[in-house]
C-alpha positions as CSV (number, residue, x, y, z in Angstrom):
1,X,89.3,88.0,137.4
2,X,88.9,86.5,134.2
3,X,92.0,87.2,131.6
4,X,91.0,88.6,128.1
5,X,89.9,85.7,125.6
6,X,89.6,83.2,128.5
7,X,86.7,81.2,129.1
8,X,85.0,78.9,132.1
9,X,84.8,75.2,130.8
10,X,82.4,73.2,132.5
11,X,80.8,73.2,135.9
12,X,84.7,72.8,137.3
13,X,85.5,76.5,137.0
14,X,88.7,75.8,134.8
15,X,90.1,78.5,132.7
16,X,91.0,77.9,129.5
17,X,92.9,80.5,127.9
18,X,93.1,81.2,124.1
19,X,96.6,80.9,122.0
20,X,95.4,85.0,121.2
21,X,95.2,86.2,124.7
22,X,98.5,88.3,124.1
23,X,97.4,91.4,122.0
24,X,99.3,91.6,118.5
25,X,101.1,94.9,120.2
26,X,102.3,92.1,122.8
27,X,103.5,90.0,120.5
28,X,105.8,92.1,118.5
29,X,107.0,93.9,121.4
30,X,108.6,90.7,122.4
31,X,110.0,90.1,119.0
32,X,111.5,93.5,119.4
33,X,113.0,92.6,122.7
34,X,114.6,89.6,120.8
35,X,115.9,91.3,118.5
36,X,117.8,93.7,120.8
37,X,118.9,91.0,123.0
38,X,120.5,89.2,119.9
39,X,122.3,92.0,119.2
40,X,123.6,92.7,122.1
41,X,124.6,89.6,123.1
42,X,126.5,89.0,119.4
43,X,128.3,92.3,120.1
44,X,129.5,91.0,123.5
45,X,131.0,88.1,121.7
46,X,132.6,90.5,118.8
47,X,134.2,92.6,122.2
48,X,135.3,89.5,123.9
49,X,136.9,88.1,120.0
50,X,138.2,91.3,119.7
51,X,140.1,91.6,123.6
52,X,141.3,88.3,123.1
53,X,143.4,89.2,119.8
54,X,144.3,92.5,121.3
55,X,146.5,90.8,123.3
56,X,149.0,88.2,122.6
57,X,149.0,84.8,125.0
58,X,145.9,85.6,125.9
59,X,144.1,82.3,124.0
60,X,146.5,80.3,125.5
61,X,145.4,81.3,128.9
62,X,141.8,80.7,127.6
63,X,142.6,77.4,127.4
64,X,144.9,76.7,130.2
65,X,143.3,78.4,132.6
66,X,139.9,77.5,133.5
67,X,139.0,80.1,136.4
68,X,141.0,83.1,134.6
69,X,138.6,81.8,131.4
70,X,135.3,81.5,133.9
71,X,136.1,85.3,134.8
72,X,136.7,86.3,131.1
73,X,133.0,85.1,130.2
74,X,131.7,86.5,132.8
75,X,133.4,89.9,132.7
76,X,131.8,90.4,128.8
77,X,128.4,88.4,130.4
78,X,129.1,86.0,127.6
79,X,129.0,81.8,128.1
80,X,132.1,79.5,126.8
81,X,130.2,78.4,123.5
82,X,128.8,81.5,122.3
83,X,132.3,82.6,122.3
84,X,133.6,79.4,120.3
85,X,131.2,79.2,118.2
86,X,128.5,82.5,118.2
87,X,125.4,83.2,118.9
88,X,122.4,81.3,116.8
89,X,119.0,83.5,116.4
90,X,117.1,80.8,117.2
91,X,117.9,80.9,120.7
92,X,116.0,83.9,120.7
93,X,113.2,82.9,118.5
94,X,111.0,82.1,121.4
95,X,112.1,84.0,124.6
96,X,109.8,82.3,127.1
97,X,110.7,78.8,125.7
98,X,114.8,79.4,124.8
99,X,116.2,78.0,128.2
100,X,118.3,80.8,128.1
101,X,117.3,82.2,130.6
102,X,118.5,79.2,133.0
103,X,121.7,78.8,131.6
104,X,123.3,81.8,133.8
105,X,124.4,79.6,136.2
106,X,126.9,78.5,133.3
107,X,128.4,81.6,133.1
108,X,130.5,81.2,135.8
């Protein structure tokens, strides 16, 4: 089955596939998606900020404490530099291409 806008080249059978094969619907659905994720990931951040000056030592044991800290992240599904330093929108300019995706394991 032939995807929309692709072609056969040559006598080989390759498919080559167009750069507009995603409809524009497609397209700005994903950018949507982005959007949302960006959000909610710089609002997990702002909870995890906000916990941390809530209670008093609790930086300290950020910093001492490197399992205790692995848990924090994880517990607000944040990693250690978005917390330091925030989340950049162009990590989720292109969300096939980011690498976000594989950083997960660095959660933890």
């Amino acid at each position: 089955m032939l995807l929309p806008h692709a072609r056969v080249a040559g006598s080989g059978g390759a498919i080559l596939a167009s750069a507009r094969s995603l409809p524009d619907d497609s397209l700005e659905a994903d950018e949507r998606a982005a959007a949302r994720q960006l959000r909610d990931v710089r609002a997990r951040v702002k909870a995890a900020r906000a916990a941390i000056s809530a209670n008093a030592g609790a930086e300290v044991i950020l910093r001492r404490d490197w399992v205790k800290a692995a848990q924090f992240y994880a517990k607000f599904g944040i990693m250690k530099a978005e917390f330091l330093r925030g989340v950049a929108a162009s990590i989720f300019a292109r969300p096939m291409e980011s690498g976000r995706e594989n950083l997960v394991f660095e959660r933890i």
